[in-house]
C-alpha positions as CSV (number, residue, x, y, z in Angstrom):
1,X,0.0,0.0,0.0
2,X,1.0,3.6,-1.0
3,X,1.1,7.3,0.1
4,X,-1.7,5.7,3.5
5,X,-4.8,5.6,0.7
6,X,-6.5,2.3,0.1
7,X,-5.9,0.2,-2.5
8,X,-7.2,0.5,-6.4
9,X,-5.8,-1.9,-7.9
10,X,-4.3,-5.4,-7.2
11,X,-2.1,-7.2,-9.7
12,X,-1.9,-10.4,-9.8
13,X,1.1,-12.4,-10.9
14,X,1.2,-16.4,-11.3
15,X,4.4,-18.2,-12.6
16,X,5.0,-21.7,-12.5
17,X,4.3,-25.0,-14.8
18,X,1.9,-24.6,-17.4
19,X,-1.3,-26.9,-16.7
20,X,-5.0,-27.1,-18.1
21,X,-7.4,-25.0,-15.1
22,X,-4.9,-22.3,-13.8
23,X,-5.9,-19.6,-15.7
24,X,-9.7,-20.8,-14.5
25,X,-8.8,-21.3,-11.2
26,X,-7.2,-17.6,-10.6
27,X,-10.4,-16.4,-12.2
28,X,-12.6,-18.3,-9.9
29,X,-10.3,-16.9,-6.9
30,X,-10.9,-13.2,-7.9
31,X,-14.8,-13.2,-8.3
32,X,-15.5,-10.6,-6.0
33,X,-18.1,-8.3,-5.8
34,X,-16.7,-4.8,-7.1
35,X,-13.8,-6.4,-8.7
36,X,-13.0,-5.3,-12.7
37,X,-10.5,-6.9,-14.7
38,X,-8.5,-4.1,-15.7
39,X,-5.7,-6.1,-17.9
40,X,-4.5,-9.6,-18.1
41,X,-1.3,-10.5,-20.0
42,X,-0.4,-14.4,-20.2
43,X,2.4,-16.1,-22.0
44,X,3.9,-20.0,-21.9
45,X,7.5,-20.6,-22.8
46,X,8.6,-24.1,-23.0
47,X,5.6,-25.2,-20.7
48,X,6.7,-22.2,-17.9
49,X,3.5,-20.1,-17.9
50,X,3.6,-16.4,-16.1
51,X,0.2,-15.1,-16.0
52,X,-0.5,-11.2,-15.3
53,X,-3.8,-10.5,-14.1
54,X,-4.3,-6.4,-13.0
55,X,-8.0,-6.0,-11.0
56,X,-9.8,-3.0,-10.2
57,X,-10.7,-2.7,-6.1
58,X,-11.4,0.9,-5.8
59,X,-15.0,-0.6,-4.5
60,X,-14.0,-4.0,-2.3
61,X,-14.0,-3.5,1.1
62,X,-10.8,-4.2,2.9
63,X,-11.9,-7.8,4.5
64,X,-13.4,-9.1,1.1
65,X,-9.9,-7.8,-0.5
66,X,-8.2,-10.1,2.1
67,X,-10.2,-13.1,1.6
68,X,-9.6,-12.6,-2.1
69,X,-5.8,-12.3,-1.4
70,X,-6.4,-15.5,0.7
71,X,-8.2,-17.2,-1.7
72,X,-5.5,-16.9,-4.6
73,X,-2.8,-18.4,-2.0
74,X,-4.7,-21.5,-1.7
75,X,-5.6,-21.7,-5.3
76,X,-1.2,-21.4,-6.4
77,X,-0.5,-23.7,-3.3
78,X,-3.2,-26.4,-5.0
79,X,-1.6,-25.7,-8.7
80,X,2.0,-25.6,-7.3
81,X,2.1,-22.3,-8.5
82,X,3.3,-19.2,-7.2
83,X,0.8,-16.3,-6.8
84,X,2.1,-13.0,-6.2
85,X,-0.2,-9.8,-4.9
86,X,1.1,-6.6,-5.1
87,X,-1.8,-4.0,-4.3
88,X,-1.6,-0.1,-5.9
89,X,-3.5,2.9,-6.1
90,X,-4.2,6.2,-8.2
91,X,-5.4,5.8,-12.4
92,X,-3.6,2.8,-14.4
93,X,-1.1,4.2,-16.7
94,X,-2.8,5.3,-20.1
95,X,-0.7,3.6,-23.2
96,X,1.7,6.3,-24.3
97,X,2.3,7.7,-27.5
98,X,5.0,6.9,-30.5
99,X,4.0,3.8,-30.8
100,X,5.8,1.1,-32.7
101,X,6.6,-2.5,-34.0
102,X,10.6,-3.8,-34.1
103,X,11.1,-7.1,-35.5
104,X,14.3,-8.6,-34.7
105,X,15.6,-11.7,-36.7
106,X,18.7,-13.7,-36.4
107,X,20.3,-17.6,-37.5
108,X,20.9,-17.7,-34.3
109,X,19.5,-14.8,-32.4
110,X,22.2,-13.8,-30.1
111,X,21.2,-12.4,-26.2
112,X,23.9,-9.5,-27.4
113,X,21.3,-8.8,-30.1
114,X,18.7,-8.3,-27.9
115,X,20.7,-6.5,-25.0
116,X,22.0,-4.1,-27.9
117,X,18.5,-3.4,-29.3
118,X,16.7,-3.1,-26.0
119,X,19.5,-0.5,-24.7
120,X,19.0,1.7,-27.8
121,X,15.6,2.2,-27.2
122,X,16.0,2.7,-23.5
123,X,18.5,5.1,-24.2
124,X,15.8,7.3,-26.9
125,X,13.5,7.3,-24.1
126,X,11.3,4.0,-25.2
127,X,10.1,1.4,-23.5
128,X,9.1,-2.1,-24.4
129,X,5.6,-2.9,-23.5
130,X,5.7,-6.3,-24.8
131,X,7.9,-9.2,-26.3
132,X,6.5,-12.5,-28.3
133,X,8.2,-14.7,-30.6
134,X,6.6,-15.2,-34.1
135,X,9.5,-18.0,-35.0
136,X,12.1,-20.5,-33.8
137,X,13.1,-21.8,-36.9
138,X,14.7,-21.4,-39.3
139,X,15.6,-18.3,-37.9
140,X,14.3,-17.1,-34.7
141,X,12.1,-13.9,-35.0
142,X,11.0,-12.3,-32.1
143,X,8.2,-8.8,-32.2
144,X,8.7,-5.9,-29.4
145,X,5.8,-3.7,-29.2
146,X,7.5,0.2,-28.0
147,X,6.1,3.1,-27.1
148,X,7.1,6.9,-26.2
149,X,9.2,6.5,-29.6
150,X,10.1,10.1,-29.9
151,X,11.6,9.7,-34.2
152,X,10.4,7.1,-35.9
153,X,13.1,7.8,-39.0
154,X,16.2,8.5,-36.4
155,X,15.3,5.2,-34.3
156,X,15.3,3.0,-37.1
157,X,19.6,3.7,-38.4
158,X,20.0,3.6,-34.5
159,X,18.5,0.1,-34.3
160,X,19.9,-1.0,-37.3
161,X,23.4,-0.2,-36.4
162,X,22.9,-1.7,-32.8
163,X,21.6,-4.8,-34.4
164,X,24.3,-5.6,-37.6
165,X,27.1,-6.1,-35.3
166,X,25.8,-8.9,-33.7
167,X,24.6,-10.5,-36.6
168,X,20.8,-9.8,-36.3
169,X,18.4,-8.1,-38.7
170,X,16.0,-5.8,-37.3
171,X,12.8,-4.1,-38.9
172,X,10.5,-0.8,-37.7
173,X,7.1,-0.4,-38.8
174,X,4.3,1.9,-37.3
175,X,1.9,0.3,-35.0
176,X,-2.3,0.8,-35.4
177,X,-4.7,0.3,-37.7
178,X,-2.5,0.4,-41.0
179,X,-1.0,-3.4,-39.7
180,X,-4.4,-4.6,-40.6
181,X,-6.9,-5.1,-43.4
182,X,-5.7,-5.6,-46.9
183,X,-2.3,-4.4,-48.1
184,X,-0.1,-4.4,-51.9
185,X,3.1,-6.2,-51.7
186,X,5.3,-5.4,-54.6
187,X,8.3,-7.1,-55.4
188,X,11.0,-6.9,-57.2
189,X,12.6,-9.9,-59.3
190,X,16.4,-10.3,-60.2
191,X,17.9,-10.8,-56.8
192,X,14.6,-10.9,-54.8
193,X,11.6,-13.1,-56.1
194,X,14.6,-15.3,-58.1
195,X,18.0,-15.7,-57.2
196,X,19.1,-15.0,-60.8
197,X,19.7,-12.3,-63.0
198,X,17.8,-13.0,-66.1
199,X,20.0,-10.7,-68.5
200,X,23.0,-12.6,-67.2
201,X,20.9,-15.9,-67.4
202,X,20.6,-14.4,-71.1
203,X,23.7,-13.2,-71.7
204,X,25.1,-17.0,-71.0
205,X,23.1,-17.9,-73.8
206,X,25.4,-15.8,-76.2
207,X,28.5,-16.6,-73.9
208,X,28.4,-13.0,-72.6
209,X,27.7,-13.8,-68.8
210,X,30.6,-12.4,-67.1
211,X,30.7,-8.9,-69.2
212,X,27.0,-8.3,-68.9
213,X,27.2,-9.3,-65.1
214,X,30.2,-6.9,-64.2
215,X,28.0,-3.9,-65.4
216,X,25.1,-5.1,-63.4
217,X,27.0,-5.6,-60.0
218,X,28.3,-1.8,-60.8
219,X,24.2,-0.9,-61.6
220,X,23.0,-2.0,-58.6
221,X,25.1,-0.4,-56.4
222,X,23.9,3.0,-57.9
223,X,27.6,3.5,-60.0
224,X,25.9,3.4,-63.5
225,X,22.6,4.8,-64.3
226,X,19.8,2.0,-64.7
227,X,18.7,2.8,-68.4
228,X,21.9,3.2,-69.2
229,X,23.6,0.3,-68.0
230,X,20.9,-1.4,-69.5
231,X,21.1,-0.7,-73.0
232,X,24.4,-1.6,-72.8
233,X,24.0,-5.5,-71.5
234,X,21.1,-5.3,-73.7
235,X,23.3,-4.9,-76.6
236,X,25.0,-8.0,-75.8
237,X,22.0,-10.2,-76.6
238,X,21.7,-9.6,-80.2
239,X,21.0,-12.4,-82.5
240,X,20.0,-14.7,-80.0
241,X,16.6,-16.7,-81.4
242,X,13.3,-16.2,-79.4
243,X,13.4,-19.8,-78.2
244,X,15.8,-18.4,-75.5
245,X,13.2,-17.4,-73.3
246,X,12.0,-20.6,-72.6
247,X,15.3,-22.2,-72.0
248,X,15.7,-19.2,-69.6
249,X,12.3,-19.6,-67.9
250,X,13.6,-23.5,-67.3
251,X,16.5,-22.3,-65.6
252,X,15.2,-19.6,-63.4
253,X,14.9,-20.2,-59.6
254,X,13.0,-19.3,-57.0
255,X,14.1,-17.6,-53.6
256,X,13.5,-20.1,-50.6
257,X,10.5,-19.2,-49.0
258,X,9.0,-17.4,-52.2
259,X,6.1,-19.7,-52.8
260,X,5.1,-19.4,-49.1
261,X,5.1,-15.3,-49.4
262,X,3.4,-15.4,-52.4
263,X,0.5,-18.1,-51.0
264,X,0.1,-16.5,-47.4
265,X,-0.3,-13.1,-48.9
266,X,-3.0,-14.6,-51.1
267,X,-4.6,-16.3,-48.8
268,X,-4.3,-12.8,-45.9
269,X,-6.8,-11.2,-48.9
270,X,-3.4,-8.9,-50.2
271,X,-2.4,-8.3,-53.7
272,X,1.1,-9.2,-54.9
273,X,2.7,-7.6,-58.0
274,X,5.9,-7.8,-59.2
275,X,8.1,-5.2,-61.4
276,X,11.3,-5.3,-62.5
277,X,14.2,-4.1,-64.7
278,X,14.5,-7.4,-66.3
279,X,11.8,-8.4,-69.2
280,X,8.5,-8.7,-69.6
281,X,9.5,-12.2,-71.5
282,X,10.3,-14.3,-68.4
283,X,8.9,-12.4,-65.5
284,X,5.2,-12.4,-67.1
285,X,5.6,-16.7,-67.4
286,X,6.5,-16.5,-64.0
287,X,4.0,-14.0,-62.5
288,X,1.6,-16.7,-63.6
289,X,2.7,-19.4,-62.3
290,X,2.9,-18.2,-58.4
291,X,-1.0,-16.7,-59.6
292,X,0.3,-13.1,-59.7
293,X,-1.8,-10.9,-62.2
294,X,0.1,-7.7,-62.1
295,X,3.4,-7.4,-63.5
296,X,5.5,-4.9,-64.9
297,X,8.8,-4.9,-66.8
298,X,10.8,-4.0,-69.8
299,X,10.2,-5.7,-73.0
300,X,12.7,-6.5,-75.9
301,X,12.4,-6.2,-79.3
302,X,12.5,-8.9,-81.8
303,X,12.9,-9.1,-85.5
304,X,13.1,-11.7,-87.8
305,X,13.0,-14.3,-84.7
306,X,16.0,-13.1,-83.2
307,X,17.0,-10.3,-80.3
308,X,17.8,-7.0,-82.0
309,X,19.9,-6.0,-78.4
310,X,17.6,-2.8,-77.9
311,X,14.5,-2.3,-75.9
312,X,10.7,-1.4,-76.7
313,X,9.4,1.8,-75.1
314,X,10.7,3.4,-72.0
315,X,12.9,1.9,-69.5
316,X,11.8,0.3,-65.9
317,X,13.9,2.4,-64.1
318,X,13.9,3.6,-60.9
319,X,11.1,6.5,-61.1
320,X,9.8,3.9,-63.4
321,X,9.1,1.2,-60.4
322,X,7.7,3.9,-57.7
323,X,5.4,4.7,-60.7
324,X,4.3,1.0,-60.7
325,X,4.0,0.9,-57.3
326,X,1.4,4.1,-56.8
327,X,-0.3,2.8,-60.0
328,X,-1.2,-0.6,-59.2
329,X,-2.2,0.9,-55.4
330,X,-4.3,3.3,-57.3
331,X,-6.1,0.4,-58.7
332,X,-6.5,-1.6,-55.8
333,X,-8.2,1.4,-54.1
334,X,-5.3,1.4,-51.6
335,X,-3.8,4.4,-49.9
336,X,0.4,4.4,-49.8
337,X,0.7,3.1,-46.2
338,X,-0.8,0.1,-47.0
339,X,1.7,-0.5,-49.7
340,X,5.1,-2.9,-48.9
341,X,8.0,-2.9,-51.1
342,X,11.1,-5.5,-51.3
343,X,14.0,-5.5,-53.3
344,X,17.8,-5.2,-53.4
345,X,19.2,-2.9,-55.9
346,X,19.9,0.8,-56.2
347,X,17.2,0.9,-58.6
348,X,14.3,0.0,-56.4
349,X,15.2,2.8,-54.1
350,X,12.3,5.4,-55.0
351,X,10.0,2.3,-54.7
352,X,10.8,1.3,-51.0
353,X,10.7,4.6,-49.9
354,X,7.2,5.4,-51.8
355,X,5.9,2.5,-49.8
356,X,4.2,2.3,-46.2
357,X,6.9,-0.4,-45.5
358,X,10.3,-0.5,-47.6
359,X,12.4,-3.9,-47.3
360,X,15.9,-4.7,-48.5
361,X,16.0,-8.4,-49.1
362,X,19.6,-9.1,-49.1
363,X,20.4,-5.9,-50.5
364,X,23.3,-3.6,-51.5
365,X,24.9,-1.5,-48.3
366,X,23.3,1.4,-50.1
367,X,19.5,0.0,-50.2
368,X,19.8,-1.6,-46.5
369,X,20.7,2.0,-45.1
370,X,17.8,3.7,-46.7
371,X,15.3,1.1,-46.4
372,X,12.7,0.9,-43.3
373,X,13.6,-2.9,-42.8
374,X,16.5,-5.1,-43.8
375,X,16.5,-9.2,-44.0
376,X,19.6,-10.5,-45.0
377,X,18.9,-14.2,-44.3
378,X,18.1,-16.6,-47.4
379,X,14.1,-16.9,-46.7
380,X,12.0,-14.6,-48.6
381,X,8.9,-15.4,-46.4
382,X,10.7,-13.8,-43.4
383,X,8.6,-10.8,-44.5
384,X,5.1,-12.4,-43.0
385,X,7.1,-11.7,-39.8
386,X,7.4,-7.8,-40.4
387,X,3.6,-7.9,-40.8
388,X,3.2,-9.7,-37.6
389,X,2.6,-13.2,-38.5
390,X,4.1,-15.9,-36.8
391,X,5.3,-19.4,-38.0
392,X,2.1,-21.2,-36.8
393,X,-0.1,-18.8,-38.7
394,X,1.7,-19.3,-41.8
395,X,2.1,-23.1,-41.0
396,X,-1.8,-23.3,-40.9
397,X,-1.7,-21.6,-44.3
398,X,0.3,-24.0,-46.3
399,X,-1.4,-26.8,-45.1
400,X,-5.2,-25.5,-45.4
């Protein structure tokens, strides 16, 4: 008891083995007359349950609050639980502003992670009102929810930079509404969708690979300029026969965990779209075959059967993708901070920073500083955990 005033409010704290009935049991304890629940917070690691329960008792009188104190001893002594009662007084704490999501990812998730992460915020002023893992494997992903976050933009390099030398990835996204309802996820290809590069997959065709690839590398680290660079390696392709594209298309592969992305986001209600700097030739093939409908990308022109080495119409550049982006938002009816963006390259830049969520997938040192979130594991689906789905939820999707 505080300050000589009667007590409030009474929290309420089990711990022990998890068993069917405790939470009942507690429950059953606390039915008072006058007693509100005011919060409750429960969570069971590896069968260790601790069990917050906060209770109103501005209106108990001070003999029925002692039975009830009673009553939950007995209850923990019968569960071989321990039941803790710590009694307050004055208004509960109102949630406080700037409030936030930080995902934090890692092959193995080191307590340094953590400890470096946690400190950062504490340090800006932040505080962690809650912690629950979404995965164990294969990577361990684990979602703080903060508040009192006083710069979104400044906390997320801060974070970023605590988190990288400890070989963790972490992501910031605003908390509220936005997290739910129906969202766009557009993705870039090369590099992100497909671990290829379908020019250079192209270029080996004409024996070309390692030119056409040296100007890429040099592209997507923002030294060349996109259109540029690209009517260059396109150059390289001419004379090859049409039929390359579906030799290509054979050879293509997909990003572990890309099949799942694509799937669960269907099945959450989102649209997926792709666009890309590559062509319109291989990604549109592939678009439908994960059931995408909306693609965009650069086409190539053909005569007589063969490659001429230039392309049709104006270049997906960089504008060119944040232009996508808006557009196929437009159509969906969607405002921008429903919109997520991944990719990896210099040139999808304007996109992730047009979107309500930008995400570097294994991306250049350029892209990952910029972006709101960086993953730089192998697994593409590791993005269901930035939009706060855990491994069971997406378990239950694949095999619905």
């Amino acid at each position: 008891m505080t300050s000589g005033h009667a007590p409030t409010t009474l929290l309420v704290t089990v711990t022990g083995l998890d068993r069917p009935g405790v939470t009942a049991a507690v429950f059953a304890a606390t039915s008072v007359a006058g007693v509100d629940v005011l919060d409750v917070e429960q969570v069971v690691v590896r069968g260790h349950l601790t069990l917050g329960v906060l209770l109103g008792t501005a209106d108990v009188a001070p003999a029925d609050l002692d039975g009830l104190r009673a009553r939950l001893a007995v209850a923990g002594q019968e569960l071989g639980v321990s039941v803790d009662t710590e009694p307050g007084t004055g208004e509960t704490p109102g949630r406080r502003g700037g409030r936030l999501h930080v995902t934090m990812l890692g092959r193995p998730l080191a307590p340094t992670a953590v400890q470096a992460v946690t400190a950062e915020l504490a340090a800006r002023g932040a505080n962690v009102d809650r912690i629950r893992r979404l995965a164990s494997e294969p990577v361990t992903a684990l979602e703080l929810d903060v508040s009192g976050v006083p710069d979104l933009g400044e906390l997320r390099s801060s974070l970023t930079r605590a988190a990288v030398g400890h070989g963790a990835d972490v992501a910031v996204s605003p908390a509220g509404i936005v997290r739910h309802g129906r969202r766009l996820v557009v993705m870039d290809v090369d590099s992100t969708l497909i671990q290829d590069e379908v020019i250079e997959l192209l270029a080996a065709e004409a024996g070309r690979e390692a030119d056409v690839a040296a100007v890429t590398e040099r592209a997507m680290r923002g030294e060349l300029d996109f259109a540029a660079s690209l009517h260059e390696r396109c150059a390289a392709l001419a004379g090859l026969p049409v039929s390359v594209f579906g030799a290509v298309q054979q050879r293509v592969r997909l990003t572990p965990g890309a099949r799942t992305l694509v799937r669960t986001l269907h099945e959450l209600g989102f649209t997926v779209a792709l666009v890309s700097g590559g062509f319109m030739e291989v990604v549109g093939p592939l678009a439908r075959s994960l059931g995408i409908r909306d693609a965009r990308a650069n086409r190539l022109e053909v005569a007589d059967g063969r490659l001429t080495g230039r392309v049709l119409g104006t270049v997906m550049d960089r504008p060119g993708k944040a232009t996508a982006l808006r557009d196929f938002a437009r159509a969906e009816g969607l405002t921008m901070d429903r919109t997520v963006a991944i990719g990896d390259g210099a040139n999808d830049l304007d996109m992730l920073g047009a979107a309500g969520l930008g995400v570097a997938f294994n991306a250049k040192p350029v892209v990952r500083e910029q972006a709101d979130a960086s993953l730089t594991g192998p697994y593409l689906d590791s993005v269901l955990f930035l939009l706060g789905l855990s491994a069971d939820e997406i378990a239950d999707v694949q095999t619905s």
